[in-house]
Backbone and ligand atoms as CSV (ligand in chain L), in Angstrom:
chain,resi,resn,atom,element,x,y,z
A,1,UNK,N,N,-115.535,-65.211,2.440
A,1,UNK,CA,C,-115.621,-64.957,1.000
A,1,UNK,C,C,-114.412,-64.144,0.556
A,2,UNK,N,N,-113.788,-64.273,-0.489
A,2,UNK,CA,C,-112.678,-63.864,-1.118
A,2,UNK,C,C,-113.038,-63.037,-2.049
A,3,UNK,N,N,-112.534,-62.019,-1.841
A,3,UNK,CA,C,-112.790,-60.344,-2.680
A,3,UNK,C,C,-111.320,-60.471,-4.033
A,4,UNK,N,N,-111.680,-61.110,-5.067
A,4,UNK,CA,C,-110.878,-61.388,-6.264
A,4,UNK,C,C,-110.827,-59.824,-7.122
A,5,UNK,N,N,-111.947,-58.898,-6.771
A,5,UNK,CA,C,-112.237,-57.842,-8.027
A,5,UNK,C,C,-110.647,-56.984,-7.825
A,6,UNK,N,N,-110.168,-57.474,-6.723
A,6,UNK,CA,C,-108.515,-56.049,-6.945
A,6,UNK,C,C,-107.692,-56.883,-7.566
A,7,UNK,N,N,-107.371,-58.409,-8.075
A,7,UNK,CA,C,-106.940,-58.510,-9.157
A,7,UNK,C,C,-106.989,-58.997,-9.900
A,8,UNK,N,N,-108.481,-58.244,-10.519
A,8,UNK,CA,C,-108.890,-58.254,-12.103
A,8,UNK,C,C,-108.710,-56.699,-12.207
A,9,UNK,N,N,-107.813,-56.366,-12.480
A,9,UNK,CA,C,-107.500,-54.994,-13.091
A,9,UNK,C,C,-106.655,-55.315,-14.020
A,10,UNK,N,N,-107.226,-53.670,-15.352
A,10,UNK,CA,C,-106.508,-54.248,-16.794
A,10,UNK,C,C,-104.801,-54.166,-16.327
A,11,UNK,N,N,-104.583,-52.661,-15.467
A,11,UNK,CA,C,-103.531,-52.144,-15.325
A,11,UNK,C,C,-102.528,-53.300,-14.247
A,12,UNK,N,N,-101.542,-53.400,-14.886
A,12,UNK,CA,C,-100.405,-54.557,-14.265
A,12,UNK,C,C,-99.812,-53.995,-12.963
A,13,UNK,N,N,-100.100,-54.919,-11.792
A,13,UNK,CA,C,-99.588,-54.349,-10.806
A,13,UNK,C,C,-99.315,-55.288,-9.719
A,14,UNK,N,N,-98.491,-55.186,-8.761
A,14,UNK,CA,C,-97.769,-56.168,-7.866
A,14,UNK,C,C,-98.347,-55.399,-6.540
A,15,UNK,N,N,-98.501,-56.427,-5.690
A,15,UNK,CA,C,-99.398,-55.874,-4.443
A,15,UNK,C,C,-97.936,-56.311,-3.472
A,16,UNK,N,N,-97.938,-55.209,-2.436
A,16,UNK,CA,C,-97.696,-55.217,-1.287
A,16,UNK,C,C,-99.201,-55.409,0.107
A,17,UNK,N,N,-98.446,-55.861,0.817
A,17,UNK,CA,C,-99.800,-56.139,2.020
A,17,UNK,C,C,-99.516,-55.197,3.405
A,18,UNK,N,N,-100.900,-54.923,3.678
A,18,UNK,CA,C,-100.890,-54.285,5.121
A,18,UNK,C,C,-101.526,-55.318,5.713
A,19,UNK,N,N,-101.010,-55.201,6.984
A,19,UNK,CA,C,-101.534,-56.045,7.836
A,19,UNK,C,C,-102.951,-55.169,8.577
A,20,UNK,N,N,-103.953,-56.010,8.626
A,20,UNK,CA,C,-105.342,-55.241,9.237
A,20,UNK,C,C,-105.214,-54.900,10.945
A,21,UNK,N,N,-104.160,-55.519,11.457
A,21,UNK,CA,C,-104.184,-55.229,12.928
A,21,UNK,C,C,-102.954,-53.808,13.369
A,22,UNK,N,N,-101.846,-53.501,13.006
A,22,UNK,CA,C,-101.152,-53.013,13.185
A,22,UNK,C,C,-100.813,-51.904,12.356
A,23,UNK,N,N,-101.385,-52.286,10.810
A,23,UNK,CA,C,-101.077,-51.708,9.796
A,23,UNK,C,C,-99.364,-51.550,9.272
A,24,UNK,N,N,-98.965,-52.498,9.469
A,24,UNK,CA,C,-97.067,-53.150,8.879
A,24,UNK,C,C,-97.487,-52.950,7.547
A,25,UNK,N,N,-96.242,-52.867,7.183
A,25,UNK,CA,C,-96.535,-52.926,5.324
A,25,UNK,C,C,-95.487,-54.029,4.988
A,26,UNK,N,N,-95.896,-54.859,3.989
A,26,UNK,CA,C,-94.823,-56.241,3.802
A,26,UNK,C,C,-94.285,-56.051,1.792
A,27,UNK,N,N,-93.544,-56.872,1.681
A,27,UNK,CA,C,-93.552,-57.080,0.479
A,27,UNK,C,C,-92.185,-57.714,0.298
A,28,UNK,N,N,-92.566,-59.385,0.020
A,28,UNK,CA,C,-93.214,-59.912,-0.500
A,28,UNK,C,C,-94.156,-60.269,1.254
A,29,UNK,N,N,-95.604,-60.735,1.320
A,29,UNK,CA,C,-96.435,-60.657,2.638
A,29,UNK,C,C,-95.998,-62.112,3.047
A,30,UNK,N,N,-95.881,-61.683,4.432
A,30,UNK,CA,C,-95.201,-63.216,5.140
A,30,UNK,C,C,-96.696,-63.834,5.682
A,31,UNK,N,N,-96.579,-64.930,6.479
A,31,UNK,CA,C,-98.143,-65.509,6.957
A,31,UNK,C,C,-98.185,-65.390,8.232
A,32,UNK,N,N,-97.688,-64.264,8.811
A,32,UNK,CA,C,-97.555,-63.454,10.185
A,32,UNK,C,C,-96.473,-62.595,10.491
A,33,UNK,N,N,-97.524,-61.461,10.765
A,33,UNK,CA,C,-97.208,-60.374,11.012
A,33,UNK,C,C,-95.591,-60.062,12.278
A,34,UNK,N,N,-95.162,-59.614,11.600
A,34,UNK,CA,C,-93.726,-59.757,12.463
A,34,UNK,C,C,-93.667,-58.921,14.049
A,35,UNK,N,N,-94.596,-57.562,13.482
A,35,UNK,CA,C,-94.900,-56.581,14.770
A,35,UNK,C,C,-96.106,-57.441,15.787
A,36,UNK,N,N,-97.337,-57.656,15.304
A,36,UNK,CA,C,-98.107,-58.250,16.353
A,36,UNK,C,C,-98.630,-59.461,16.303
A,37,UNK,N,N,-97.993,-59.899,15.157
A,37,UNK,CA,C,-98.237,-61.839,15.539
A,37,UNK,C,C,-99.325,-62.248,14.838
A,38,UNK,N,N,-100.469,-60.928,13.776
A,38,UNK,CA,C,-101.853,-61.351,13.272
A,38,UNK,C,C,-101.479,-62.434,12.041
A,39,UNK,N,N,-101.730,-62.928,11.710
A,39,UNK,CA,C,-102.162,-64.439,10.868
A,39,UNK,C,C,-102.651,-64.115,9.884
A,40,UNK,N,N,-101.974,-64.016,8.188
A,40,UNK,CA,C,-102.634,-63.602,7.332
A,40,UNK,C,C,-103.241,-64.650,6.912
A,41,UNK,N,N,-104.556,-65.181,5.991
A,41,UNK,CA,C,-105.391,-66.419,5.344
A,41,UNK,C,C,-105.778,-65.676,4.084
A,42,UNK,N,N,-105.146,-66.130,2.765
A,42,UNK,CA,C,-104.974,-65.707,1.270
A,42,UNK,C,C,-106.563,-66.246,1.636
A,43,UNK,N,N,-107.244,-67.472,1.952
A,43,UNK,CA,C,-108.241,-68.274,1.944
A,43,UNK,C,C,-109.399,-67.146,2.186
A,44,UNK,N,N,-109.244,-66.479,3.227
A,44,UNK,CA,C,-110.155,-65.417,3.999
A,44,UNK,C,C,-111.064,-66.771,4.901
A,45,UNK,N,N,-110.491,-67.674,5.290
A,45,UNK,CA,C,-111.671,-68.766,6.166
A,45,UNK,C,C,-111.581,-68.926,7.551
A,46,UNK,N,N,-110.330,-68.630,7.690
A,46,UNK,CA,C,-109.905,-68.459,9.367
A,46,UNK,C,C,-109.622,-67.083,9.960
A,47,UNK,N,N,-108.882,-66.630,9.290
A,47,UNK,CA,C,-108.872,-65.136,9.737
A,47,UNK,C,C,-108.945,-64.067,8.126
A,48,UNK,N,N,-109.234,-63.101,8.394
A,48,UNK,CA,C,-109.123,-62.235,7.333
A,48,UNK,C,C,-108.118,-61.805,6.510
A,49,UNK,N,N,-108.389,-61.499,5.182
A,49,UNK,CA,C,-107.013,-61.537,4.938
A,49,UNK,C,C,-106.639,-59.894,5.114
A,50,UNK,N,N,-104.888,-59.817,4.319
A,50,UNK,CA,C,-104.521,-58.557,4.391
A,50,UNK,C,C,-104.865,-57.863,3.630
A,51,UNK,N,N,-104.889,-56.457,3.664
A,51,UNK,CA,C,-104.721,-55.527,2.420
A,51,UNK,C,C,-104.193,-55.281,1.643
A,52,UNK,N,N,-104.282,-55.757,0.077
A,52,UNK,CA,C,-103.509,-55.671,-1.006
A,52,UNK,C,C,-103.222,-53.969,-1.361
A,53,UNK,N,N,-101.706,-53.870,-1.421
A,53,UNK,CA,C,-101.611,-52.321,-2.163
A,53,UNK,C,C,-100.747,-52.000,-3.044
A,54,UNK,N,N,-101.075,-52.075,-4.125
A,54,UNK,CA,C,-100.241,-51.744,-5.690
A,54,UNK,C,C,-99.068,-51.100,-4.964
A,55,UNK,N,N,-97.354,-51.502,-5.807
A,55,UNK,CA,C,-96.264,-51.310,-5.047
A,55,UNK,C,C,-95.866,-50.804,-6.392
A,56,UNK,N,N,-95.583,-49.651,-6.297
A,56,UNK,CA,C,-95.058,-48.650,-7.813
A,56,UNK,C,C,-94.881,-47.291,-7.278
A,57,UNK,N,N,-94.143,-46.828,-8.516
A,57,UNK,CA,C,-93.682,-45.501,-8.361
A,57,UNK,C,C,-92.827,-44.876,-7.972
A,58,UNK,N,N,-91.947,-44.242,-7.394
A,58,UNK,CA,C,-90.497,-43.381,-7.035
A,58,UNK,C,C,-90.216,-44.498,-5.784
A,59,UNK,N,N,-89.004,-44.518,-6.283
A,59,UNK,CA,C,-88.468,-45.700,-5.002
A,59,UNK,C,C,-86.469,-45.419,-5.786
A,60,UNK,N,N,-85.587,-46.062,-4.821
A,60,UNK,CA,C,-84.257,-45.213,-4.559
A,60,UNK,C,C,-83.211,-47.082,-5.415
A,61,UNK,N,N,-82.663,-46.527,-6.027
A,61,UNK,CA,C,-81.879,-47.840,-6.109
A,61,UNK,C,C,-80.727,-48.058,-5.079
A,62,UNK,N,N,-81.003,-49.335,-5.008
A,62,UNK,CA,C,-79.758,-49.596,-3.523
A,62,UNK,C,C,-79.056,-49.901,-4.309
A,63,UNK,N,N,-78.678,-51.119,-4.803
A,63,UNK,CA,C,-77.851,-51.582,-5.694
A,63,UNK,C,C,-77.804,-52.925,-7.062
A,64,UNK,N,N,-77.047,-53.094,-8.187
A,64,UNK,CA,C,-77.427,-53.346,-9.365
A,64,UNK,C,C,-76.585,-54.642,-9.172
A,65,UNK,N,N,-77.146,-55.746,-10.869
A,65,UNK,CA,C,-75.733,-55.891,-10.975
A,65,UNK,C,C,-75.887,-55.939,-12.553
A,66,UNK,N,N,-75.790,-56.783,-13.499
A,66,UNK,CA,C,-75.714,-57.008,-15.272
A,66,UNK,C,C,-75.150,-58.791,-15.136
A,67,UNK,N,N,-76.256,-58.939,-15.486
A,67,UNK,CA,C,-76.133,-60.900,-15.476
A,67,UNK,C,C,-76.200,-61.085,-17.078
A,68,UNK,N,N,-75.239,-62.097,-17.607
A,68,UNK,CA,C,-74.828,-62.092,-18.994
A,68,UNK,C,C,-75.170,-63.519,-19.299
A,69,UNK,N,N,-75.273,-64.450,-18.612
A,69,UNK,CA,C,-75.723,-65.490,-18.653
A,69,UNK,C,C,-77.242,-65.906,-18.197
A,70,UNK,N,N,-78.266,-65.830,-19.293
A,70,UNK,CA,C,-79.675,-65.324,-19.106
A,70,UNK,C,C,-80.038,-66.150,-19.401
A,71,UNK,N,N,-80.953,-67.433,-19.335
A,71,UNK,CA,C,-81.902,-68.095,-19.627
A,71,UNK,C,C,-82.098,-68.121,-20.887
A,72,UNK,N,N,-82.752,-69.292,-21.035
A,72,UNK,CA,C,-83.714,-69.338,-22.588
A,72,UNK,C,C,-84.759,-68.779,-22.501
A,73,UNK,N,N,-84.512,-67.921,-23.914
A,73,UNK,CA,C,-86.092,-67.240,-24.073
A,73,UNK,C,C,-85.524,-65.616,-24.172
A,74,UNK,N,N,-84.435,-65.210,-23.584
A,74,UNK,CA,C,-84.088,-63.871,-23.695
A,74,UNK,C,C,-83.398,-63.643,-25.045
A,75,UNK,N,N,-83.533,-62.650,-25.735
A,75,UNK,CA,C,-83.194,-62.911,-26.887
A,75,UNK,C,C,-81.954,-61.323,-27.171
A,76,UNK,N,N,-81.046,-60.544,-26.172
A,76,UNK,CA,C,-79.968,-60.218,-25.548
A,76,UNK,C,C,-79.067,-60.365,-24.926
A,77,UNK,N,N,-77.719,-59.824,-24.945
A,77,UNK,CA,C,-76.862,-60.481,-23.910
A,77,UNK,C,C,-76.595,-60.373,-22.977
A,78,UNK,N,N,-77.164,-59.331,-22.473
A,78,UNK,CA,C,-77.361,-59.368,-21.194
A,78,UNK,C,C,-78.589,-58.659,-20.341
A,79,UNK,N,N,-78.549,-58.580,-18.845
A,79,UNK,CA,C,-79.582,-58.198,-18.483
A,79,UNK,C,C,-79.408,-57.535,-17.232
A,80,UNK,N,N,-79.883,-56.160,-17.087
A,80,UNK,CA,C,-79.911,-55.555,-15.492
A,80,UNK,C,C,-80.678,-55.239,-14.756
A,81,UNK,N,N,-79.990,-56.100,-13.397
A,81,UNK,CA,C,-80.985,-56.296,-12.291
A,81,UNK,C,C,-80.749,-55.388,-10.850
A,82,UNK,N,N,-81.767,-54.772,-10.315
A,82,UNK,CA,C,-81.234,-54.289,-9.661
A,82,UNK,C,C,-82.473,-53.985,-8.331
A,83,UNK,N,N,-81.982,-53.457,-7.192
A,83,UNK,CA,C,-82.897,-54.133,-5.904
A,83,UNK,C,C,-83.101,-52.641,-5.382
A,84,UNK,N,N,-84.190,-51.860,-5.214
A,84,UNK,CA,C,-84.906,-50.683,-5.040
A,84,UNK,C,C,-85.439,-51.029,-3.476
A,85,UNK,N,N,-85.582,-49.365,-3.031
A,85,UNK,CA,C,-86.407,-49.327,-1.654
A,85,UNK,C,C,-87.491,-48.204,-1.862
A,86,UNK,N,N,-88.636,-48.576,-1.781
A,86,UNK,CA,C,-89.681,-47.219,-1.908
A,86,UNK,C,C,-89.853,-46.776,-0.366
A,87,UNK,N,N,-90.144,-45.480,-0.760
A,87,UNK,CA,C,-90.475,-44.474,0.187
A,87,UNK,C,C,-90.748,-45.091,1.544
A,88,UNK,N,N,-91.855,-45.852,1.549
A,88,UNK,CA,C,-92.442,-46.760,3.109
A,88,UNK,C,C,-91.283,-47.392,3.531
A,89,UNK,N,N,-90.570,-48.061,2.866
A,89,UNK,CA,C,-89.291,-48.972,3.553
A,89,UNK,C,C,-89.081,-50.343,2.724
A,90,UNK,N,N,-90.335,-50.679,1.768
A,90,UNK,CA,C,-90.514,-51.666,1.552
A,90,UNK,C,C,-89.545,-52.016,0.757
A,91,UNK,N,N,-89.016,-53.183,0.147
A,91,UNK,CA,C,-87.746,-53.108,-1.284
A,91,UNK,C,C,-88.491,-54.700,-1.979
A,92,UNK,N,N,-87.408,-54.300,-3.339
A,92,UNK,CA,C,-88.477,-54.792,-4.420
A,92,UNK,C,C,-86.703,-54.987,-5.357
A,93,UNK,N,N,-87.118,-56.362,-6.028
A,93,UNK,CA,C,-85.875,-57.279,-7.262
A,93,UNK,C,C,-86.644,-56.408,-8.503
A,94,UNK,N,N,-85.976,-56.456,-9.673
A,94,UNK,CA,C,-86.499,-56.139,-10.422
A,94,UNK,C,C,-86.039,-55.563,-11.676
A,95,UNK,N,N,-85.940,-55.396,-13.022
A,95,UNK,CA,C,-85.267,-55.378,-14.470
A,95,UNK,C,C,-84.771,-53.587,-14.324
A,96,UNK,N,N,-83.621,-53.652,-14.380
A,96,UNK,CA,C,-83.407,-52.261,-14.511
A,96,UNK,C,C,-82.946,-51.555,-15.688
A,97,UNK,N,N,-83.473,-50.237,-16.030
A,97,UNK,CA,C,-83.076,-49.780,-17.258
A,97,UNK,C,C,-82.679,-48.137,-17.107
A,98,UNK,N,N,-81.818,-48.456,-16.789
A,98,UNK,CA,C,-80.648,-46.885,-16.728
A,98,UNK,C,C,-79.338,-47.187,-17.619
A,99,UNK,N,N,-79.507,-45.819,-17.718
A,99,UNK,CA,C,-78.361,-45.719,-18.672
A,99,UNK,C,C,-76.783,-45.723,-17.740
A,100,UNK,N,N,-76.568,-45.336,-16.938
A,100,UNK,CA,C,-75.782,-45.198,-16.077
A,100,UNK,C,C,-76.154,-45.465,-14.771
A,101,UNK,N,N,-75.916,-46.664,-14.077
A,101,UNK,CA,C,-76.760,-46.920,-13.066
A,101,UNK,C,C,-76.017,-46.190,-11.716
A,102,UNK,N,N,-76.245,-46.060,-11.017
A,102,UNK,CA,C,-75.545,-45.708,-9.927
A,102,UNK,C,C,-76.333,-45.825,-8.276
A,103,UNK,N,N,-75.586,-46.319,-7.161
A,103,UNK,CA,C,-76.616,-46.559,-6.129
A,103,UNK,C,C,-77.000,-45.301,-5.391
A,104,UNK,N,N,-77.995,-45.304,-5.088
A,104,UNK,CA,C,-78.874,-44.189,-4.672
A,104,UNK,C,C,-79.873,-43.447,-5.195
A,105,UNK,N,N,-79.599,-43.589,-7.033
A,105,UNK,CA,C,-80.302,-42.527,-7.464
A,105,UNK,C,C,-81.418,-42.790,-7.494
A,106,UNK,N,N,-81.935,-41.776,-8.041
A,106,UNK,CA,C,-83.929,-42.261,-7.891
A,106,UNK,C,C,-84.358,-42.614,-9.199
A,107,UNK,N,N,-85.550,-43.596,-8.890
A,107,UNK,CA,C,-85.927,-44.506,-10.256
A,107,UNK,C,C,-87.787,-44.271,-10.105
A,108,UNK,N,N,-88.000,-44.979,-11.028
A,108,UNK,CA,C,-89.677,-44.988,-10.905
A,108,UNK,C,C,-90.000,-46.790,-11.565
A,109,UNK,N,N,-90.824,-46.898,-10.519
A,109,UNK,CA,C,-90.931,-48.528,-10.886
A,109,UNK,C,C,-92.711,-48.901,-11.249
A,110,UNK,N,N,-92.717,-49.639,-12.751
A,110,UNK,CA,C,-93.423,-50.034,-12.599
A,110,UNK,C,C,-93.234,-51.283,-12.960
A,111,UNK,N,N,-94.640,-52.117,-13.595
A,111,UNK,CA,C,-95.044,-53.646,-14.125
A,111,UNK,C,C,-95.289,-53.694,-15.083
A,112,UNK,N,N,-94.413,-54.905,-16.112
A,112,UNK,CA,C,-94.462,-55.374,-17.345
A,112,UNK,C,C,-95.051,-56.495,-17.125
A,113,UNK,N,N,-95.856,-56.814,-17.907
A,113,UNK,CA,C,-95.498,-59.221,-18.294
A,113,UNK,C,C,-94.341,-59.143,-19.163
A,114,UNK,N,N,-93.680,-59.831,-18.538
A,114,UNK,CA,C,-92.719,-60.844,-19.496
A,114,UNK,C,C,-92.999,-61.993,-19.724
A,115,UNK,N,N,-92.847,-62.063,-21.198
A,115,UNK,CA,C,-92.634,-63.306,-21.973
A,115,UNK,C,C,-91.680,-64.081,-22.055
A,116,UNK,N,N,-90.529,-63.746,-22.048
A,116,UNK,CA,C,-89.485,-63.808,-22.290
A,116,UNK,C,C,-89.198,-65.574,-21.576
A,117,UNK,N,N,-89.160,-64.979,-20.971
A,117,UNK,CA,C,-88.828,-66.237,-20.176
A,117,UNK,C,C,-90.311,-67.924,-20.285
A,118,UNK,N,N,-89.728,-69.276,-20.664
A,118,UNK,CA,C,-90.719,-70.286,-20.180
A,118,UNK,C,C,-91.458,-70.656,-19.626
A,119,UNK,N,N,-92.890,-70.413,-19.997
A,119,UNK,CA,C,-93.616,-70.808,-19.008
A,119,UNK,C,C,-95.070,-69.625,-19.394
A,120,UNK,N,N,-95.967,-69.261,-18.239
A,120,UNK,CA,C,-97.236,-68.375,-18.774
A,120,UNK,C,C,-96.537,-66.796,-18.460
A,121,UNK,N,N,-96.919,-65.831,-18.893
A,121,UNK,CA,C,-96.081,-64.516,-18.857
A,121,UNK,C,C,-95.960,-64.516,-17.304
A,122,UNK,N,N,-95.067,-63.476,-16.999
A,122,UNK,CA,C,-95.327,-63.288,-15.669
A,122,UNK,C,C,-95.097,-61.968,-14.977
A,123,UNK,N,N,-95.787,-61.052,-13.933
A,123,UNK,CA,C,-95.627,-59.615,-13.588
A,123,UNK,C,C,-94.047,-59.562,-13.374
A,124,UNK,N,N,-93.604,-58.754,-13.879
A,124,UNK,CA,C,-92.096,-58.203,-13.180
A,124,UNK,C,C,-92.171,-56.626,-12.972
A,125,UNK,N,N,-91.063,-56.467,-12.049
A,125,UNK,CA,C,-90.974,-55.038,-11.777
A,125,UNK,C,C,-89.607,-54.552,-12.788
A,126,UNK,N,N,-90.095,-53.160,-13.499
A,126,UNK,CA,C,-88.944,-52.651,-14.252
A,126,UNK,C,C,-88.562,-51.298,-13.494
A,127,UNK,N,N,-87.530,-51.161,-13.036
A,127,UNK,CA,C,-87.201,-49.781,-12.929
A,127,UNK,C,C,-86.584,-49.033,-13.806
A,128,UNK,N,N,-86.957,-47.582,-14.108
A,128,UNK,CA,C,-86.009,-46.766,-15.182
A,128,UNK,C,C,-85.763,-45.624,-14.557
A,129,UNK,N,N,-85.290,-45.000,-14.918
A,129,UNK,CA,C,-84.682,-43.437,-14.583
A,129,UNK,C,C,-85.701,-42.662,-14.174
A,130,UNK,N,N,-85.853,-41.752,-13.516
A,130,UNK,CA,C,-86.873,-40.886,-12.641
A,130,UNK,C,C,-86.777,-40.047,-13.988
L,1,ZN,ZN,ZN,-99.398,-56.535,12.465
């Protein structure tokens, strides 16, 4: 049986996974565990699945870039993207909004829907300034 109630929450949030045998932390979750080989099943029918865990909050920017050529649907000229590592190790893509970006500094990340873009909204990660 598949335990759906962790995401029906109002609050927007992107799951990282633990693995139930080793306790690895993934993100984005692969379909085996890299340390001991356990077998994740989204299904829960063959083996159990992993542990979903909301991925937010103080995490370090590695590095950025500003893409000017944006899709339909953005309605600016440009856009910054930039690739974070939180505390555990885990790292995460995601809309950045600093005023002065610089690599290393510390950010706080959470989850928007965007519209913006074609198609049904979708979770993104924004980072901004600590
Ligand atoms: Zn494992």
């Amino acid at each position: 049986m598949i335990d759906f109630s962790v995401y029906e929450t109002k609050q927007l949030e992107i799951y990282a996974y633990r693995c139930p045998e080793c306790r690895a932390e993934y993100y984005p979750a692969p379909m085996l565990c890299a340390k001991c080989h356990c077998r994740r099943d989204p299904s829960g029918i063959v083996h159990k699945d992993w542990d979903p865990f909301p991925l937010e909050g103080a995490c370090t920017l590695l590095t950025w870039t500003r893409v000017w050529a944006l899709p339909e649907g953005y309605d600016r000229p440009c856009e910054m993207f930039g690739i974070v590592e939180f505390p555990n190790g885990l790292r995460a893509a995601g809309r950045l909004e600093a005023a002065s970006p610089v690599m290393g500094m510390a950010l706080v990340a959470r989850v928007e829907e965007s519209t913006e873009r074609p198609g049904p909204p979708a979770k993104v990660f924004v980072f901004s300034e600590a």
